[in-house]
Structure formats: structure tokens, C-alpha cells
C-alpha positions in Angstrom: 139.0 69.5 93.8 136.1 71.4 95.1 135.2 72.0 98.3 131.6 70.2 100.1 131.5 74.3 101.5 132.8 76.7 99.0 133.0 79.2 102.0 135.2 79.3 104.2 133.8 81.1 107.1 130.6 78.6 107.0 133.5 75.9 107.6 134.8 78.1 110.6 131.7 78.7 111.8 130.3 75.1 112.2 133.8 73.8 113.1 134.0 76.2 116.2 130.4 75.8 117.3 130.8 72.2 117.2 134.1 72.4 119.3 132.0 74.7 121.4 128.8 72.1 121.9 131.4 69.4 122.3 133.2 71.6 125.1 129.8 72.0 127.0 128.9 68.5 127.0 132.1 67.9 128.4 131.8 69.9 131.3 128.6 68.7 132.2 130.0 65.3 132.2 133.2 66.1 134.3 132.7 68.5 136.5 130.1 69.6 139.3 128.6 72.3 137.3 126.4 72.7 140.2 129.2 73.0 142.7 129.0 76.9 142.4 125.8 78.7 142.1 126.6 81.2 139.2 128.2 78.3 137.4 125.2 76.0 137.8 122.6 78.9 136.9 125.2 79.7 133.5 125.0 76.3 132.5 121.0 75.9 133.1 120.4 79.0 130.8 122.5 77.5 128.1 121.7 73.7 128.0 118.3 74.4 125.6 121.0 76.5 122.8 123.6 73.8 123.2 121.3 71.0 122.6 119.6 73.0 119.3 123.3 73.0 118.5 124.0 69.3 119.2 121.5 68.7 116.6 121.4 71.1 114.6 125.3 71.5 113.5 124.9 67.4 111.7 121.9 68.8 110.5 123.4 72.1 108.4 126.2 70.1 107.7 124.4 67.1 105.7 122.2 69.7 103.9 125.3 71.7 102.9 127.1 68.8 101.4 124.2 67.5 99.9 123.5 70.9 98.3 127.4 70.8 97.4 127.4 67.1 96.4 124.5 66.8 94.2 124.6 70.4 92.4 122.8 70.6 89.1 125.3 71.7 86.7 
């Protein structure tokens, strides 16, 4: 059986970035990210990437298993 993603370091890579956009959002949502300054200022400069990601991951992934799913052979 073939793979949706014949490569597999395009399956690493959005695996990981997702685990890494679902990591952020959790932080956000259980800690005081604000509660230290340099933590607060980290998390400001990296909410606009992480929320390219957020949508952007589903996005790549149903164009790559679309591309893989309905191949003309």
C-alpha cells in the first residue's frame, strides 16, 4: 500500500510542527505566559508564525493527500 506522502521527512516535518503549534497553544492556555517579561515578549513575537502554522499545517496536508490520492496514472 502506498503512502498519502511518499516522503518521509515531509511526514516528520508536518508531524513535528504540528506537535509544536499544538505545544504553543497549550501554553498559552495554561500558563501565565505574561507572568515573566521575556516569556511574555517570546510568546508575542511568535503568536503571528504559530497561527500561519495553525492553518496552514491542515492546509499542506489536504493538498498533499489530494495530490497523492487523486494522481493521474
Amino acid at each position: 500500500m502506498k503512502h498519502a506522502i511518499p516522503n518521509k521527512k515531509t511526514e516528520r516535518l508536518v508531524f513535528f510542527l504540528s506537535l509544536g503549534t499544538s505545544a504553543f497553544w497549550s501554553i498559552g492556555q495554561v500558563m501565565d505566559v505574561y507572568q515573566f517579561a521575556l516569556m511574555g515578549a517570546i510568546y508575542e513575537l511568535l503568536w503571528l508564525p504559530f497561527l500561519i502554522l495553525a492553518f496552514g499545517i491542515p492546509a499542506v496536508s489536504i493538498f498533499l493527500w489530494a495530490k497523492a490520492k487523486f494522481k493521474i496514472r
